[in-house]
C-alpha positions as CSV (number, residue, x, y, z in Angstrom):
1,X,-24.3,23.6,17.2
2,X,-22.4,26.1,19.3
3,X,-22.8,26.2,23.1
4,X,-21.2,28.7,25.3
5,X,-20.6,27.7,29.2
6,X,-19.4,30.1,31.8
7,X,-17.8,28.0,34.2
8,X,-18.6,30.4,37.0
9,X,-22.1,30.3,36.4
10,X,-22.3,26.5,37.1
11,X,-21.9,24.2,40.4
12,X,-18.9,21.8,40.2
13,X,-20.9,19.2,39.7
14,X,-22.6,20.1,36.5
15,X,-19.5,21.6,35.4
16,X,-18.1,18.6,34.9
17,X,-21.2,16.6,33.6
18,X,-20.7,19.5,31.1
19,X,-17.0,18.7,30.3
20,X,-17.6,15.2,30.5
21,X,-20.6,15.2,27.8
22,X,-18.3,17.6,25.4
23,X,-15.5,14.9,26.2
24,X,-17.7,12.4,25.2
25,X,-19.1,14.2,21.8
26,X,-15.4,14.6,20.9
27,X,-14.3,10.9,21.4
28,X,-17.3,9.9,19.1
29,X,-17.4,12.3,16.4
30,X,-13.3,13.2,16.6
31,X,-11.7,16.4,16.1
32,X,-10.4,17.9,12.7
33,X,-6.2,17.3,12.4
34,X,-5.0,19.8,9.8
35,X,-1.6,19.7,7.9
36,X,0.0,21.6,5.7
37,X,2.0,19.4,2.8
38,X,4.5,21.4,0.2
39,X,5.9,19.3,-2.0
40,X,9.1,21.2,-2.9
41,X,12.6,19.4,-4.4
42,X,15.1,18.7,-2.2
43,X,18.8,17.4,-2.4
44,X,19.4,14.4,-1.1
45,X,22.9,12.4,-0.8
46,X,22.6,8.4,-0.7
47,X,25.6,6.3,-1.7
48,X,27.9,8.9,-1.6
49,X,26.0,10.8,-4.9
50,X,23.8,13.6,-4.6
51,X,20.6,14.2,-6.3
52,X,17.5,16.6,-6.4
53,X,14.1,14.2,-5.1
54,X,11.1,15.3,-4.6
55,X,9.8,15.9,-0.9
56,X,7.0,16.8,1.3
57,X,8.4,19.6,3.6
58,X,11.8,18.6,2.5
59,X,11.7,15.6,4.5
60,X,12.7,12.0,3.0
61,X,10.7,10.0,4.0
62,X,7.8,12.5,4.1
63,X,5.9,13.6,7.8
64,X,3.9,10.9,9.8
65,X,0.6,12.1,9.9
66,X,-1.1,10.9,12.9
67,X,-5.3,10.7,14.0
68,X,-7.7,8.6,15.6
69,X,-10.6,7.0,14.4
70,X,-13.4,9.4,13.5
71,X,-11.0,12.6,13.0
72,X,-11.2,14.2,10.2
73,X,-8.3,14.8,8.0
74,X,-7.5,18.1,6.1
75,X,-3.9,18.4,4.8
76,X,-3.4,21.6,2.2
77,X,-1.1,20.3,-1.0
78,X,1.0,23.1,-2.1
79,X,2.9,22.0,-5.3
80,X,6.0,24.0,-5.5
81,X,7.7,21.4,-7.5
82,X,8.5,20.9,-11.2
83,X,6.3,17.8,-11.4
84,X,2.7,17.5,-11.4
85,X,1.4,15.8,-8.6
86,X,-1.2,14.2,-6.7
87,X,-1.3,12.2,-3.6
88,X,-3.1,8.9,-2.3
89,X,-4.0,8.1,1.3
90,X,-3.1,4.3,1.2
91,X,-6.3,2.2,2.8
92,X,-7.9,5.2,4.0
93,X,-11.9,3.6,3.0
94,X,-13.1,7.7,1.9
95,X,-16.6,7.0,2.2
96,X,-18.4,9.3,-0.4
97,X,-15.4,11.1,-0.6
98,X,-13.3,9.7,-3.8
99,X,-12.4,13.2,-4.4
100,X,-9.6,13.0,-1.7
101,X,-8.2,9.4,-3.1
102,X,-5.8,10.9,-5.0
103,X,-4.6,8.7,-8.0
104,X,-4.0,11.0,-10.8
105,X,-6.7,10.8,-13.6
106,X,-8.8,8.4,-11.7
107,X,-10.3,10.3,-8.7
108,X,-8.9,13.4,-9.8
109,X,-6.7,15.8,-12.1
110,X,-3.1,16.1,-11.0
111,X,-1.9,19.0,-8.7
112,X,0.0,21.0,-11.6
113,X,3.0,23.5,-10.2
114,X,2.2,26.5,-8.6
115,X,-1.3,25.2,-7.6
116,X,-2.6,23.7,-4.4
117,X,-5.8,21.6,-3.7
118,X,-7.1,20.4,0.1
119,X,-7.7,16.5,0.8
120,X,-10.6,16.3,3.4
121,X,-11.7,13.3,4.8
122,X,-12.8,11.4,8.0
123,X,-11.4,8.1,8.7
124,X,-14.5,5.8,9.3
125,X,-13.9,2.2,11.7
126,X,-10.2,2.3,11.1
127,X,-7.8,2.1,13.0
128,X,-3.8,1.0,12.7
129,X,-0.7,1.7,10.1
130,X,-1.8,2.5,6.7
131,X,0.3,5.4,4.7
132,X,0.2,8.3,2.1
133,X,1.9,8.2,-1.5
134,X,2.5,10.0,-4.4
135,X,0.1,8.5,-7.0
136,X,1.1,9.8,-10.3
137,X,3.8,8.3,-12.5
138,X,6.7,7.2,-10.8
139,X,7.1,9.7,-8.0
140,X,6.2,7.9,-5.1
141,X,9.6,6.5,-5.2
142,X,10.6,9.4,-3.2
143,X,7.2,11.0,-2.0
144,X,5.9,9.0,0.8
145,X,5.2,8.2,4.6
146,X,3.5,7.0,7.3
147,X,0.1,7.3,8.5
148,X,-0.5,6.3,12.1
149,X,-4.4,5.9,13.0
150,X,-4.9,5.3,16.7
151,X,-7.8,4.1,18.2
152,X,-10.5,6.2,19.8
153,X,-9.4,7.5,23.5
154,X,-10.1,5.0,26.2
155,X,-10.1,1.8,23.6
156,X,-6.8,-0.6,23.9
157,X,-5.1,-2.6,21.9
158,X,-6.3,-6.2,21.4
159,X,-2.5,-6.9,23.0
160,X,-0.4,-6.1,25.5
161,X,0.4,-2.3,24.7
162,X,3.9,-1.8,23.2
163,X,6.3,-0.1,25.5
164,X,7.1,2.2,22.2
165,X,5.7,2.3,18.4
166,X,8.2,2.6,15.9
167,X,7.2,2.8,12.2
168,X,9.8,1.3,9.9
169,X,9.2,2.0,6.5
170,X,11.2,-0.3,3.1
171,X,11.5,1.9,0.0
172,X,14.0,1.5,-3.0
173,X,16.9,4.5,-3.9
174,X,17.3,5.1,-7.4
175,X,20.6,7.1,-7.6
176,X,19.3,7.9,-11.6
177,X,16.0,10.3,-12.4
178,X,13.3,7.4,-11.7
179,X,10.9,9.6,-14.1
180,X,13.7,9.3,-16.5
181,X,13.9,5.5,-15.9
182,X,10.8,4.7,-16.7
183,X,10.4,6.9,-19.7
184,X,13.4,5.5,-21.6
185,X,11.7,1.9,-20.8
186,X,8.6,3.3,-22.1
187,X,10.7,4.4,-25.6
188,X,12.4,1.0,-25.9
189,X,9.3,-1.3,-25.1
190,X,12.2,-3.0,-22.6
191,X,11.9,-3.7,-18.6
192,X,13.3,-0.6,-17.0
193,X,16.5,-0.7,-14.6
194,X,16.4,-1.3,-11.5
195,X,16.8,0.6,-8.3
196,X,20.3,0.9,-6.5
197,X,19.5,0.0,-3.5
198,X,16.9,-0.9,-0.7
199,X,16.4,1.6,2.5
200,X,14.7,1.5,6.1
201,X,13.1,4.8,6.7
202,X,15.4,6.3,4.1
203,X,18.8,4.8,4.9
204,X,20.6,1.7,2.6
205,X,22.8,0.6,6.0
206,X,26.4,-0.4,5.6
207,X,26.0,-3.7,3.0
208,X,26.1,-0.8,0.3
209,X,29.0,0.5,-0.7
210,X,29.9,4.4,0.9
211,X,26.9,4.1,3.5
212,X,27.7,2.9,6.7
213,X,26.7,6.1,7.8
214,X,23.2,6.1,6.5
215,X,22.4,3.0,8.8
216,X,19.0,2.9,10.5
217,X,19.1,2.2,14.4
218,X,16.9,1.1,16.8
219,X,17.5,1.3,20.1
220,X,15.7,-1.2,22.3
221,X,15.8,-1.7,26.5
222,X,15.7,-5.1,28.1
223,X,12.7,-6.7,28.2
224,X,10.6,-4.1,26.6
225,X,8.1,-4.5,24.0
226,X,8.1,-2.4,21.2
227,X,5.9,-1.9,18.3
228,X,6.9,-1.9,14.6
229,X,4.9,-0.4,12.0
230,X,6.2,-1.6,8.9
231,X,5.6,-0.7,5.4
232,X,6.6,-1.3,2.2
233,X,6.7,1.6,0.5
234,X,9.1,0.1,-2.0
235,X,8.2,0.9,-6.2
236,X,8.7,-3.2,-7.6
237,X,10.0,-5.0,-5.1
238,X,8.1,-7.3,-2.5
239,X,10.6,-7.8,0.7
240,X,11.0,-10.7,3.4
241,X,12.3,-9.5,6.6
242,X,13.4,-10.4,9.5
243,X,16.0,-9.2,12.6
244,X,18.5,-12.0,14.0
245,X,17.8,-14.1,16.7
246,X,14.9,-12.5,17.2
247,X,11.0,-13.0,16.9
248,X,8.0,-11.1,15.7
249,X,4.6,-10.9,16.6
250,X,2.6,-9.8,13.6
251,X,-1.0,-8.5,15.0
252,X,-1.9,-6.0,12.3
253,X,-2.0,-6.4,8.5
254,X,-3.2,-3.0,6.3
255,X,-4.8,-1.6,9.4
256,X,-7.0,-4.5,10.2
257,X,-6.0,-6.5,13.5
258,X,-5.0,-10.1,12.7
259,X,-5.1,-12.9,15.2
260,X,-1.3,-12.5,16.8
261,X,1.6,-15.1,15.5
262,X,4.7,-15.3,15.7
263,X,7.7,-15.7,13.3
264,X,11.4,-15.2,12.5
265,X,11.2,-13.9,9.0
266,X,7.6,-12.5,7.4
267,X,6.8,-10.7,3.9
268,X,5.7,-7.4,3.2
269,X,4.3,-6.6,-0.5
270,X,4.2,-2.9,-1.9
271,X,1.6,-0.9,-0.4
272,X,0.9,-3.4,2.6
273,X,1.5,-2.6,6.0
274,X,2.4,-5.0,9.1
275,X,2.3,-4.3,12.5
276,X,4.7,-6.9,14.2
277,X,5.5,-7.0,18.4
278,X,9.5,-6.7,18.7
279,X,10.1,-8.6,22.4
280,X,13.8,-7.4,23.6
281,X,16.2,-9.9,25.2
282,X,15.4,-9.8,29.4
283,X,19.2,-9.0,30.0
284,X,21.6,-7.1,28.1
285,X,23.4,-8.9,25.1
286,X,26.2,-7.8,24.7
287,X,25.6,-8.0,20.7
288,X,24.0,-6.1,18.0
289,X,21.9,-7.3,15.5
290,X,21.0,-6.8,11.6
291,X,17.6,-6.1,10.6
292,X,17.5,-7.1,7.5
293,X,15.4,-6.9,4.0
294,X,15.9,-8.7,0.7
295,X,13.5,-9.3,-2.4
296,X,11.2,-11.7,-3.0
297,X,10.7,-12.5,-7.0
298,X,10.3,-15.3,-9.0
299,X,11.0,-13.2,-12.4
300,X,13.2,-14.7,-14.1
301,X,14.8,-14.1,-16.8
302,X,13.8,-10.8,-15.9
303,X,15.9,-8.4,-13.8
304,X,15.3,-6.9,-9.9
305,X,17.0,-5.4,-7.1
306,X,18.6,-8.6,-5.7
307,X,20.7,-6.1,-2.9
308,X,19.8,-6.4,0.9
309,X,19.1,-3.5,3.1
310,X,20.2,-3.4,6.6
311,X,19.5,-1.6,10.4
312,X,20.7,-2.4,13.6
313,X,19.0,-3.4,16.6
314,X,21.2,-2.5,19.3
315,X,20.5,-2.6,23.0
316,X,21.1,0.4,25.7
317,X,23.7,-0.5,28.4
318,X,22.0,-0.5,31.7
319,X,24.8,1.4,33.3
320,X,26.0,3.3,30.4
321,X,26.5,7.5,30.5
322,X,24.0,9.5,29.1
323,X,27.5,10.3,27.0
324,X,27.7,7.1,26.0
325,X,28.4,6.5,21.7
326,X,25.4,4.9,21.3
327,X,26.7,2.4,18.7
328,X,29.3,-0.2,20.1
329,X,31.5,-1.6,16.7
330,X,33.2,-4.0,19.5
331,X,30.5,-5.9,19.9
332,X,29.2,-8.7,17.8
333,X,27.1,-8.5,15.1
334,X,24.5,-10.7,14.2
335,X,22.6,-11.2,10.8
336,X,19.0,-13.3,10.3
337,X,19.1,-16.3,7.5
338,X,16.1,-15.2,5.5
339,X,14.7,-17.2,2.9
340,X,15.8,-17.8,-1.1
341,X,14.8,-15.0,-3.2
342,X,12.0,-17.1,-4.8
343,X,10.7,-18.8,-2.1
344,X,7.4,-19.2,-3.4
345,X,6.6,-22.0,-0.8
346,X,7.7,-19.1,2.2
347,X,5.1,-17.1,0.9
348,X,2.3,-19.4,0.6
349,X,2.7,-20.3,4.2
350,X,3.5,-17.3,5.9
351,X,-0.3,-16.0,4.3
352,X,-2.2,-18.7,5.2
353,X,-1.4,-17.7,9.1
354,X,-3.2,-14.7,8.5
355,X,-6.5,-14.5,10.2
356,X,-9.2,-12.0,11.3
357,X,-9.7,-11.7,14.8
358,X,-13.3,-12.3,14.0
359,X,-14.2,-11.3,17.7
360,X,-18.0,-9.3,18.9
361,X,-15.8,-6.1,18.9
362,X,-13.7,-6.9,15.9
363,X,-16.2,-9.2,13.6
364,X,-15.2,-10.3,10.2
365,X,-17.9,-9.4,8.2
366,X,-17.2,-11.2,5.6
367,X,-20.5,-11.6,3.0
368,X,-21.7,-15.0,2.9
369,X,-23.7,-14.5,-0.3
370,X,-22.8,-13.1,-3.3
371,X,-24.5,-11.1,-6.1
372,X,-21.7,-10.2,-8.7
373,X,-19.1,-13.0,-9.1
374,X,-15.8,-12.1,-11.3
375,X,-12.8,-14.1,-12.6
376,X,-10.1,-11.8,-13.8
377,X,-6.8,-12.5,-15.3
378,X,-3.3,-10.9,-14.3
379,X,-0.2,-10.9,-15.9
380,X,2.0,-9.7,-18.2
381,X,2.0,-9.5,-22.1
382,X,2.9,-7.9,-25.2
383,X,2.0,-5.2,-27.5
384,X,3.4,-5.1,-31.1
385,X,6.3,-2.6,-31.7
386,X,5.4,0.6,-33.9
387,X,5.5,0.3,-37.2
388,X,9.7,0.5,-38.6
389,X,11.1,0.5,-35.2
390,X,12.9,-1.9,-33.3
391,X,12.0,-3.1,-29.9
392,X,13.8,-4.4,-26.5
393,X,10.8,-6.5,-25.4
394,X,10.8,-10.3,-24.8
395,X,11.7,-10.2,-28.7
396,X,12.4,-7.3,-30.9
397,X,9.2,-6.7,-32.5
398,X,7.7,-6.6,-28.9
399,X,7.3,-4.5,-26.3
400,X,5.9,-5.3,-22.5
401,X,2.8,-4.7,-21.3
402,X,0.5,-5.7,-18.8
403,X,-3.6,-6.9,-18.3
404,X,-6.6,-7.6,-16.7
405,X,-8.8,-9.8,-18.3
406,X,-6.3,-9.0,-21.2
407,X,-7.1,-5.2,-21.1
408,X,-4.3,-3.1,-20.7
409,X,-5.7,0.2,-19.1
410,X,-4.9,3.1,-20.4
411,X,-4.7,6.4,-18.8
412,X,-7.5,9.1,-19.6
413,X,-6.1,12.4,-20.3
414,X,-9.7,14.1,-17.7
415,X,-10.3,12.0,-14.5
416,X,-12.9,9.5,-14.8
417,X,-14.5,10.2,-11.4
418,X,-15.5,14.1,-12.3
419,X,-16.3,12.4,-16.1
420,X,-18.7,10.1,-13.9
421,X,-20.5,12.6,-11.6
422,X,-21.0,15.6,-14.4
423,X,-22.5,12.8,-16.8
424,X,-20.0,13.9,-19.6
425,X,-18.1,10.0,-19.6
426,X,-18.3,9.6,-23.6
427,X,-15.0,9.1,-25.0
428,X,-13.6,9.3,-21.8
429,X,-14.3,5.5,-20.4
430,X,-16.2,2.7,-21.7
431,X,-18.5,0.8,-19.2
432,X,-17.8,-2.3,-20.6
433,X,-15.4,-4.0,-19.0
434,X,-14.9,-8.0,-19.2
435,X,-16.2,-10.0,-16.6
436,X,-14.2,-13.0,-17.5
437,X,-11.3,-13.2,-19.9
438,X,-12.8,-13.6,-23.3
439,X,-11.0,-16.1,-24.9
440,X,-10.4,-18.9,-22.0
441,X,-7.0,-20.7,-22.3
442,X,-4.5,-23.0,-19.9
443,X,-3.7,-19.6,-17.4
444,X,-0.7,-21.2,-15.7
445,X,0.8,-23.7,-18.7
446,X,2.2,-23.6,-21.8
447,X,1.7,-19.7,-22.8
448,X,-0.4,-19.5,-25.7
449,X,1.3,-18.2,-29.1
450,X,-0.4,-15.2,-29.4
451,X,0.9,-12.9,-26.4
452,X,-0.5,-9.7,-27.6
453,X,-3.2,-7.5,-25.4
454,X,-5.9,-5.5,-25.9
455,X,-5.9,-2.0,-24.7
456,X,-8.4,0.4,-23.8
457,X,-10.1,2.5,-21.1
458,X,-12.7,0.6,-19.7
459,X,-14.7,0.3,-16.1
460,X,-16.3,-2.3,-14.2
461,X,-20.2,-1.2,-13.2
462,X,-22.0,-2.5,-10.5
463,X,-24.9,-1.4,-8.0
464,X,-24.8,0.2,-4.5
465,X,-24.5,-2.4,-2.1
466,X,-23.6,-5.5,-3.9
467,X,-21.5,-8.4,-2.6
468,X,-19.0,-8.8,-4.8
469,X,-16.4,-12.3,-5.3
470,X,-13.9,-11.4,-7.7
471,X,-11.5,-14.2,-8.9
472,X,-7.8,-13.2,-9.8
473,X,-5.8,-15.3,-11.6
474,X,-2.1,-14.8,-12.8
475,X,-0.8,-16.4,-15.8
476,X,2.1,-17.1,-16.9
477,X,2.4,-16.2,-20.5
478,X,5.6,-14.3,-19.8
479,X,6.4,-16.4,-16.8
480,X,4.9,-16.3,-13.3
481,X,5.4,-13.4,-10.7
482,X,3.6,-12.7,-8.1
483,X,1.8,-9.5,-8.1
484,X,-0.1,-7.5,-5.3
485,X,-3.2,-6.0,-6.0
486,X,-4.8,-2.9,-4.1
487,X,-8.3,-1.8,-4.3
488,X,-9.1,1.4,-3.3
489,X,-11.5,2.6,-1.1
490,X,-12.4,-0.7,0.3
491,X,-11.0,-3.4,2.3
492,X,-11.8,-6.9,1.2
493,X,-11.6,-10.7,2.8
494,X,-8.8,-13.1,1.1
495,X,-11.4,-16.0,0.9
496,X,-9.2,-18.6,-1.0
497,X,-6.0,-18.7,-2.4
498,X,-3.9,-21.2,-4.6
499,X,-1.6,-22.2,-6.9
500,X,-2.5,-23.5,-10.5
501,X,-5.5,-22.4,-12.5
502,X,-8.9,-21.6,-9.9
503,X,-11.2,-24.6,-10.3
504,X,-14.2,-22.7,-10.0
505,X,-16.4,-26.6,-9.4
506,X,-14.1,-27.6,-6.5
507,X,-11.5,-24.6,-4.8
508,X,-15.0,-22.2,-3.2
509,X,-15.9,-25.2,-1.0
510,X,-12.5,-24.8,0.8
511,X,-13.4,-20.9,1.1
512,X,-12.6,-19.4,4.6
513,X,-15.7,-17.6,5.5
514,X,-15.2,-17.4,8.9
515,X,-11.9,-15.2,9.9
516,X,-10.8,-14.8,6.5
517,X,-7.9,-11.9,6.6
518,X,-9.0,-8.4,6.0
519,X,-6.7,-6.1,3.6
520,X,-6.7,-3.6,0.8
521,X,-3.5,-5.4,-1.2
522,X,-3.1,-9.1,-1.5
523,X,-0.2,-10.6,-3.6
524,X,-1.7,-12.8,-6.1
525,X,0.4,-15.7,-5.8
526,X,3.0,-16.7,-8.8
527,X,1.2,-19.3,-10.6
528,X,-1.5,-19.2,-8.7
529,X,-4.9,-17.4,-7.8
530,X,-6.9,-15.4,-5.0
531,X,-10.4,-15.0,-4.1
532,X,-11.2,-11.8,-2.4
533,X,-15.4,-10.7,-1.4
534,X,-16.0,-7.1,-0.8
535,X,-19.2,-5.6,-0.1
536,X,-19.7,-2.4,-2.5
537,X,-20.6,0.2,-0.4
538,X,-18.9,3.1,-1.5
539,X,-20.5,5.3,-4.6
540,X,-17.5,6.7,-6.9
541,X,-14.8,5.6,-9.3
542,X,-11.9,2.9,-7.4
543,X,-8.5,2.3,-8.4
544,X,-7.8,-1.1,-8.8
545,X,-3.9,-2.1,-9.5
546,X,-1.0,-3.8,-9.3
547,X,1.5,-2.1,-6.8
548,X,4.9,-3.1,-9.2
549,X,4.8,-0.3,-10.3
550,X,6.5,-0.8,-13.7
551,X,3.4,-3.7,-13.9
552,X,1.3,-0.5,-13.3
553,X,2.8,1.7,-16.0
554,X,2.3,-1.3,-18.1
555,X,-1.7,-1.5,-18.1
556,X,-1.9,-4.1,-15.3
557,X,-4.8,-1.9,-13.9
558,X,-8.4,-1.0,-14.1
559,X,-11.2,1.1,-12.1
560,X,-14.4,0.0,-10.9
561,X,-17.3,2.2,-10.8
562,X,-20.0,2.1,-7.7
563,X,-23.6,3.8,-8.8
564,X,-25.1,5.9,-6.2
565,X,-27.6,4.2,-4.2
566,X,-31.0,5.5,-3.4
567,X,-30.7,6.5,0.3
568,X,-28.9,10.4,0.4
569,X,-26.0,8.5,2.4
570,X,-25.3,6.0,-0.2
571,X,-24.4,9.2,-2.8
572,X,-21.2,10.4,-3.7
573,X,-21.1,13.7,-2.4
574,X,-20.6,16.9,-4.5
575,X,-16.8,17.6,-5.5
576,X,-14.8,20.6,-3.6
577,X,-14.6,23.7,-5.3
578,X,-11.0,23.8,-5.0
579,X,-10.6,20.4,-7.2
580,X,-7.6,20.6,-9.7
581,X,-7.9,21.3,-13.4
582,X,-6.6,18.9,-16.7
């Protein structure tokens, strides 16, 4: 509704009630934040080598898009690279509108070169670090960044406000073509190599050879608090961190406040986010120190990134000139201890610290009954090798692959969402899939002798406005790894977690229902299991997938598919006109 006000015409009194009522309309309905994205190539030089990436706006990492809860979002995709592309909005819930997820052939066609398509959404009782990705083969490894959600005007933090907010983001640096990479795996059946190096917001630091000029910096006063929003943006590799002699805060997981503790080293899985409070020394140092990443995997024989990226945390000089270097090599340098890279025990208790807030303004509303219960299997596996060739999988007349409920999903050539809403799904997806693995066997012993999965494209039905408990187990037929799972466009409670096969008799009486931690990717553990409850409340197609994403390539994936409910607000809404063609 438009409503014209000449401010002459009104006393000064009602002139502000005015301003004050359209302040007010603003701060609850938001305003509209529009960006422009054009994914162009770029050349980038890392490790003294060169290559051409692909960018948003030439930038590496990509822009920080910033909002409040309740804006609305529009960002134009302009795809002026060689690639096809789409692009997801990590943890953003898109209520009704699974148009704008973005995960190629699920929600959507890709954006093919030359063509452009507009995300809209509105960001719905968010509020925090979440961040946008390329979601379509392996090109995320270069197209990606942060997305900062701030709260609505006039609402604080659940802390002490930060002094400053820095987001740090971990990715990996692939000095070959990673689309390259993964298509010669792809040929060979084999695990595909492995990434160079490790960065912080786009820099490998000075442990790499020909880089100590790509270092990342953070420059910190005395006895200020600053805010880091971290997130692992990395393609395969889940990362502990930690900065020497120092402690963090963490009081944010995947954009859902946590109750605050504090730690020296923490982990961060592929597609999470952590919000952690960085408390500088009260007096000047006289030191810098290492912020440091390393992997976390307990693949072995298997290969990984085993290489640690650095930054520094270095503190201004009180009485230093605005001149000044900023960077004193004189001084000493510090580096944290962080754990062994297969830590498993690390893991398990740095996640069972993670709690809701569970306060009146920030319940947990976790569902306390449940009408769909599933029990789902992770892991990797095995397809045969075609006929007369040779394979480099765990034996030569293998190649890898990777399940749920010993499905390996296979991408459809239209997107299943637009298949779903026109009614024309035959051939397309198959509604059908398992609610619990078929043939039951010892999920975490010896590996039974047949390692061979099923494939297929097949979704998981249920009604509007179920509870759902879903079960997820890993196995170990190839050996254990951890792997961490993100459902899209919900968040979901981590009820229970362990290690060994779920007892399904005795582990749900030791369910958290209380302040159970709130996320959209949880690591199931290596040898081990995780119970997550959702409510279903969003109509459409969701994503549902490992974020390795050479585990992803593999099949270790699968969609679920929400009906529309009967009230107009529970239906998916019509797509845009503008959506992208197969």
């Amino acid at each position: 509704m438009a409503m014209a006000i000449s401010a002459s015409a009104l006393p000064c009194s009602l002139l502000m009630a005015a301003l004050m009522l359209l302040a007010s309309i603003v701060e609850v309905q938001g305003i509209t934040r529009y960006y422009e994205f054009n994914v162009t190539m770029a050349n980038v030089t890392r490790l003294c080598s060169t290559k051409s990436i692909v960018t948003v706006n030439g930038q590496f990492p990509g822009p920080e898009l910033v909002a409040r809860e309740g804006d609305r979002v529009v960002v134009r995709v302009n795809n002026h690279a060689q690639h096809n592309i789409s692009l997801h909005w990590h943890g953003i819930r898109q209520l009704r509108t699974g148009w704008a997820d973005g995960p190629a052939y699920i929600t959507q066609c890709p954006i093919q070169t030359g063509q452009s398509y507009v995300y809209n959404y509105t960001i719905t009782g968010q509020r925090g670090t979440l961040w946008w990705h390329a979601h379509i083969s392996w090109l995320r490894a270069t197209v990606y960044g942060p997305m900062v959600i701030l709260p609505k005007l006039g609402v604080p933090y659940p802390f002490p406000a930060p002094y400053k907010e820095v987001p740090v983001i971990f990715g990996e640096w692939w000095q070959a073509d990673t689309e390259v990479v993964i298509q010669q795996a792809l040929q060979t059946g084999g695990g595909p190599n492995v990434s160079d190096a490790h960065t912080i917001n786009g820099l490998p630091g000075p442990l790499y050879n020909c880089s100590a000029k790509d270092t990342y910096k953070l420059k910190v006063r005395p006895g200020k608090t600053y805010m880091l929003r971290l997130i692992n943006a990395a393609l395969n590799d889940e990362l502990f961190f930690s900065i020497a002699n120092h402690s963090l805060t963490v009081v944010e997981v995947d954009a859902v406040y946590v109750k605050p503790f504090t730690v020296d080293t923490l982990l961060i899985a592929p597609g999470q986010t952590t919000n952690v409070l960085l408390t500088a020394k009260p007096f000047y140092p006289a030191a810098n120190y290492y912020m440091s990443a390393v992997t976390y995997s307990t693949t072995r024989p298997g290969t990984f990134d085993n290489t640690t990226v650095a930054g520094i945390l270095e503190y201004e000089f009180p009485d230093a000139p605005a001149a000044a270097p900023s960077f004193n090599k004189a001084l000493p340098l510090y580096k944290p201890t962080l754990p062994a890279l297969n830590d498993t025990n690390f893991v398990g208790n740095f996640t069972a610290k993670l709690r809701s807030l569970a306060t009146k303004q920030y319940p947990a509303a976790v569902p306390k009954t449940v009408d769909k219960r599933f029990f789902f299997t992770v892991g990797l596996g095995t397809h045969p090798c075609p006929a007369n060739t040779t394979c480099q999988g765990p034996t030569n007349t293998t190649q890898f692959a990777a399940s749920v409920n010993n499905v390996s999903f296979v991408l459809p050539t239209k997107a299943l969402l637009h298949s779903h809403f026109t009614g024309l799904s035959s051939g397309v997806y198959e509604p059908d899939f398992p609610v619990a693995p078929l043939v039951p066997f010892n999920y975490t012993g010896t590996p039974p002798n047949n390692t061979n999965v099923a494939s297929g494209t097949k979704l998981m039905v249920i009604p509007y406005g179920a509870s759902v408990e879903l079960v997820m187990q890993g196995t170990s037929i190839l050996g254990i790894e951890s792997h961490p799972l993100h459902l899209h466009g919900f968040n979901f409670f981590v009820v229970g977690q362990g290690y060994g096969n779920y007892d399904p008799v005795n582990d749900p009486a030791k369910f958290n229902l209380v302040d159970p931690v709130e996320r959209n990717t949880v690591g199931v553990p290596a040898g081990g299991w995780v119970a997550i409850r959702f409510l279903a409340d969003n109509p459409g197609v969701w994503f549902m997938h490992c974020h390795l994403e050479v585990h992803t390539t593999w099949g270790l994936r699968m969609a679920w598919l929400v009906l529309d409910g009967s009230l107009p607000h529970q239906k998916l809404l019509p797509p845009p006109s503008d959506m992208p063609k197969c």
